[in-house]
C-alpha positions as CSV (number, residue, x, y, z in Angstrom):
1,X,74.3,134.1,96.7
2,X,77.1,133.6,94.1
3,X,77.4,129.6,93.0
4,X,80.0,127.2,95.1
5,X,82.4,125.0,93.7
6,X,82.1,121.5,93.8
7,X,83.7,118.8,96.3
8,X,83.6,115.2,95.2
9,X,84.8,112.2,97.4
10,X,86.4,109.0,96.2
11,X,86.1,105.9,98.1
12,X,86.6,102.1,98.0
13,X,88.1,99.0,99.5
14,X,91.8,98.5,99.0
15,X,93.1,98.5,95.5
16,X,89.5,98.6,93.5
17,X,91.1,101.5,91.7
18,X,89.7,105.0,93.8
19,X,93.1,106.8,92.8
20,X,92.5,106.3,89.1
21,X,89.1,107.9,89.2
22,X,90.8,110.8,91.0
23,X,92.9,111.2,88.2
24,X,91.3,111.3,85.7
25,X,88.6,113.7,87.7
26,X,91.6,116.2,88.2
27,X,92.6,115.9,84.7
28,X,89.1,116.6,83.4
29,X,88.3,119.6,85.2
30,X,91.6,121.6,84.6
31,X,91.3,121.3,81.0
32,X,87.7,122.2,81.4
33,X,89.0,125.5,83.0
34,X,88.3,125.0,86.4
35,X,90.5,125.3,89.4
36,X,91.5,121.4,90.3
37,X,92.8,121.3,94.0
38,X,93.6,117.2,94.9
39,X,93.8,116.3,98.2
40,X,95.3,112.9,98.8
41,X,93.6,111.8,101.9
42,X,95.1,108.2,101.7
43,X,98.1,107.5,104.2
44,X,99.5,105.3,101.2
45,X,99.9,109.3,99.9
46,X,100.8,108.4,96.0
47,X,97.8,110.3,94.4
48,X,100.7,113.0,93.3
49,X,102.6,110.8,91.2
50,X,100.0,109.1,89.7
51,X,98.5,113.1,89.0
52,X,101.8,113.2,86.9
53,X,103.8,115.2,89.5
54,X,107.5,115.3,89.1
55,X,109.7,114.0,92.5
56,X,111.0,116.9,92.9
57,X,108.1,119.2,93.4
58,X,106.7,116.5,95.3
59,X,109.8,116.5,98.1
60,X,108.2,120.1,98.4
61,X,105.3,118.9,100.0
62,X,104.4,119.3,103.7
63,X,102.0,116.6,104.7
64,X,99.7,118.1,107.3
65,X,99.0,115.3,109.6
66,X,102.8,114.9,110.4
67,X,103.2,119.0,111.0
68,X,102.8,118.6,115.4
69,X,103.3,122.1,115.5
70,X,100.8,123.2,113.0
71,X,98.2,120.8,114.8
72,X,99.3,121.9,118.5
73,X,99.1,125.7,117.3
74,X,95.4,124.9,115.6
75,X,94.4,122.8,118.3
76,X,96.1,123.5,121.3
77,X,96.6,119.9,122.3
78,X,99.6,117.3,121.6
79,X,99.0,115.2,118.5
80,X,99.6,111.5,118.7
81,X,97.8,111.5,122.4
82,X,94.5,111.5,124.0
83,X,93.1,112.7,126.9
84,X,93.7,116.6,126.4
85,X,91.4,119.4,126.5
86,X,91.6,120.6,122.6
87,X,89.5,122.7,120.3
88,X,86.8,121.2,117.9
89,X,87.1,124.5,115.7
90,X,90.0,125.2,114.6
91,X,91.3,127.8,111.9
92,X,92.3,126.3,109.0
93,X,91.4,129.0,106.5
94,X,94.7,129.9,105.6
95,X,96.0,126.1,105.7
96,X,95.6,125.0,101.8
97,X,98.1,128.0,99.9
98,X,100.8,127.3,102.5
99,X,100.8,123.4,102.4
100,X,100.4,123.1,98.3
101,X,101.8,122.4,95.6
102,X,101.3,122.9,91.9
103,X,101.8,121.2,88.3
104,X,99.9,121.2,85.0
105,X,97.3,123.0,86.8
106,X,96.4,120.5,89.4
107,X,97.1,121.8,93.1
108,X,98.2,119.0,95.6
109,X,97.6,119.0,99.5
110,X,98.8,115.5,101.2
111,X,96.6,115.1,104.6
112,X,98.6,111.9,106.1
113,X,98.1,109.9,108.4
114,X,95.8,109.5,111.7
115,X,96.6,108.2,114.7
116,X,94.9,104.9,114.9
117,X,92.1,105.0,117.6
118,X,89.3,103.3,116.6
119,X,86.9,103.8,113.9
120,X,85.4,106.3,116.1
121,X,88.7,108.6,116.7
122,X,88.4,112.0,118.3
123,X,91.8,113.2,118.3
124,X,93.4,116.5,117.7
125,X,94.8,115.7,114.1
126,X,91.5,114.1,112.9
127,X,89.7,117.1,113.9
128,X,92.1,119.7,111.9
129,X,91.6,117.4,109.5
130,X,88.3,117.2,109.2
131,X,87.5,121.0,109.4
132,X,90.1,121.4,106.5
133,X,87.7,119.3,104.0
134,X,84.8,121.4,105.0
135,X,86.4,124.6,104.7
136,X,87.7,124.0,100.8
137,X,85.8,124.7,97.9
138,X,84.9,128.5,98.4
139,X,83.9,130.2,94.5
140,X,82.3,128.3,91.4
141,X,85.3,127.7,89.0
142,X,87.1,125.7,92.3
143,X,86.8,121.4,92.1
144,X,88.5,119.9,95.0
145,X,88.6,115.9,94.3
146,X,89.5,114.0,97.7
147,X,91.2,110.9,97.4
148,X,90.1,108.9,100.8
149,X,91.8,106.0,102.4
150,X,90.8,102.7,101.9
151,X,88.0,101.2,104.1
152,X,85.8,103.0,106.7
153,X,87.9,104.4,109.0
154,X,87.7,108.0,107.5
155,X,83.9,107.9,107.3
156,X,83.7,106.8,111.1
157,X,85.8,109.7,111.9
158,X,83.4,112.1,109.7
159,X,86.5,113.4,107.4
160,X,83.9,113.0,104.5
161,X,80.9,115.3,105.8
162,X,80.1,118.1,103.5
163,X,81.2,116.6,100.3
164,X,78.6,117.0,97.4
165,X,79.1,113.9,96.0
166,X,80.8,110.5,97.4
167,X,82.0,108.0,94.5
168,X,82.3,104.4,95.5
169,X,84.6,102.9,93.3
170,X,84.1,98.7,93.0
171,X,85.6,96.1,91.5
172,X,83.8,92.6,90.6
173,X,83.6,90.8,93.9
174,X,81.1,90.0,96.9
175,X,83.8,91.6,99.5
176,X,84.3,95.0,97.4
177,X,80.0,95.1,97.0
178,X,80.0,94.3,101.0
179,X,82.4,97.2,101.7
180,X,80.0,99.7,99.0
181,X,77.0,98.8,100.9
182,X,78.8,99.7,104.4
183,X,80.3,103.0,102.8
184,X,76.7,103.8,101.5
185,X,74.8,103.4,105.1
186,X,78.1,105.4,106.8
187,X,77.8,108.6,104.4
188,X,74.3,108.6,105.0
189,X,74.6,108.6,108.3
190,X,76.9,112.0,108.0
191,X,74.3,113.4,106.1
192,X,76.0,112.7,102.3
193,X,73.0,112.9,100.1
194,X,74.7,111.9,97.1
195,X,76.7,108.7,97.1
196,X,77.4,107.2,93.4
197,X,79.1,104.0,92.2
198,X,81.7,103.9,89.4
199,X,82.2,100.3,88.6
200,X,86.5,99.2,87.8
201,X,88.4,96.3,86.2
202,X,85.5,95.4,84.4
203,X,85.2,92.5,82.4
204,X,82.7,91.3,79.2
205,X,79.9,90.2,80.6
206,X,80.3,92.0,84.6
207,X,78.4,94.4,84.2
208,X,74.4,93.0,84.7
209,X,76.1,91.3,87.8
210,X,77.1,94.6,89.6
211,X,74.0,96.6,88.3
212,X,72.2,94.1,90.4
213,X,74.5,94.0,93.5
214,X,74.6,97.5,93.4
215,X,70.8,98.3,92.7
216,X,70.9,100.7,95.6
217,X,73.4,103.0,93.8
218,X,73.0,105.0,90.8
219,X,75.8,103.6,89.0
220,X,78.3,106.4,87.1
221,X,80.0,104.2,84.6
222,X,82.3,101.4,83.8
223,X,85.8,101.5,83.5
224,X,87.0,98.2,81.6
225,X,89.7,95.8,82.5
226,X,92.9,97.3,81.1
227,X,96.4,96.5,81.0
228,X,97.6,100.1,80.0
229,X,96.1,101.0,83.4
230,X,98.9,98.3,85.1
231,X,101.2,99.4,82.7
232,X,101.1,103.1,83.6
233,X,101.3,102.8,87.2
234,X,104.4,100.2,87.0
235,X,106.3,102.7,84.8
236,X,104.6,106.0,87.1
237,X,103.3,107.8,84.0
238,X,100.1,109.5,84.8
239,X,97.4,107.2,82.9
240,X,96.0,110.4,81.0
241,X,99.0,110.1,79.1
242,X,98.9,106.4,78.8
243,X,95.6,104.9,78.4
244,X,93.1,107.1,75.8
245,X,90.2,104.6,75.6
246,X,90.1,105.2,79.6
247,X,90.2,109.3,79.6
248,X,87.2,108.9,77.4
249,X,85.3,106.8,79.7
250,X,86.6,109.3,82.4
251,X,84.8,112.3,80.8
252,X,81.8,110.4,80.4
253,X,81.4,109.6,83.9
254,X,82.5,113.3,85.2
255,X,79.6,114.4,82.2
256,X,76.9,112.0,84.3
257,X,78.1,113.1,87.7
258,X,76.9,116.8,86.9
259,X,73.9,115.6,85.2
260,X,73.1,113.8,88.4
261,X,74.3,117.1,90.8
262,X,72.2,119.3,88.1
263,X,75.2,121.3,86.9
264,X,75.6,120.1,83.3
């Protein structure tokens, strides 16, 4: 059985940073060779232009969620309602080329947005959704890097299941520790083995503090405190390009990340 490709997850409460990690991620495995494919899985949808993507390749892009008759033809029931009949298996194998697009080797698909419905939502768009994520990531040089939505309400409607590894991304402070500790016992509960922590905005002396709070989480690295970070994403210049010192970091962590997943 040839080797798979490798699916990663990145998670967080509201604004601790998740779609920085993802960049540099995608960034770091396509120079390493391998075939990046992003998938921006927050319905704030800006992982492309922080990826470095121009506007006008980005005005290309069809965002799934918001395609009714792609979700009606896959499904077979109405999206935006409830109460249908639809199917739980859909085919989505020939989703990702048609509803991608491309730019210094990264490959973008934008999922969109869910109906709200509770954290518990069975509807006909989570559920294309959700078969989607499990279906990408088919021969060893593929990476797919999902950028989540902030919170819990993706794990609670299983988008994440068969991820190989789910990043937590924190920032110093009890609330975004709560949130890690809730992400942790959800991902678990859908069967993700491997949940990891990558620590952000760190500051001199923060880092014994979250190494306690999160002693239940192998922790991937720190990422410190920077201003070229704020700087890059007022001025919407991909931070590979704007802050060094950070890419650095960012290899280190994706170099412990397959040391954990024994593929270094």
């Amino acid at each position: 059985m040839s080797e798979k490709g490798l699916k990663i997850a990145v998670s967080g409460k509201g604004g601790v940073g998740k779609t920085t990690l993802s960049v540099l991620l995608c960034h770091i495995f396509a120079r390493e060779g391998k075939r990046v494919l992003a998938v921006d899985a927050d319905p704030d949808a800006n992982l492309g232009t922080a990826l470095g993507f121009p506007p006008e390749i980005l005005e290309k892009l069809t965002t799934i969620s918001e395609n009714k008759e792609l979700i009606k033809e896959r499904t077979g029931a109405e999206p935006g309602t409830s109460g249908q009949f639809f199917t739980l298996n859909p085919r989505v194998e020939d989703i990702p080329e048609k509803y991608m697009v491309e730019h210094a080797g990264i490959r973008l698909m934008q999922m969109g947005k869910v109906a709200k419905g509770g954290s518990g939502c069975v509807c006909p768009e989570s559920v294309l959704l959700k078969h989607l994520l499990r279906h990408l990531v088919l021969k060893a040089e593929d990476t797919v890097v999902v950028d989540m939505e902030a919170g819990l309400e993706h794990l609670g409607r299983g988008t994440a299941e068969g991820v190989d590894a789910f990043i937590v991304v924190v920032e110093p402070g009890k609330r975004s520790f709560q949130t890690a500790g809730s992400i942790v016992g959800l991902a678990k509960d859908l069967g993700v083995a491997r949940v990891f922590a990558v620590a952000n905005k760190v500051r001199l002396g923060d880092e014994e503090i979250i190494r306690q709070e999160l002693n239940f989480l192998p922790i991937l690295g720190f990422i410190p405190y920077d201003p070229a970070l704020i700087s890059a994403d007022l001025s919407g210049v991909s931070v590979f390009e704007q802050a060094p010192e950070i890419v650095a970091i960012g290899y280190k962590i994706k170099n412990r990340l397959m040391e954990e997943l024994g593929k270094a």
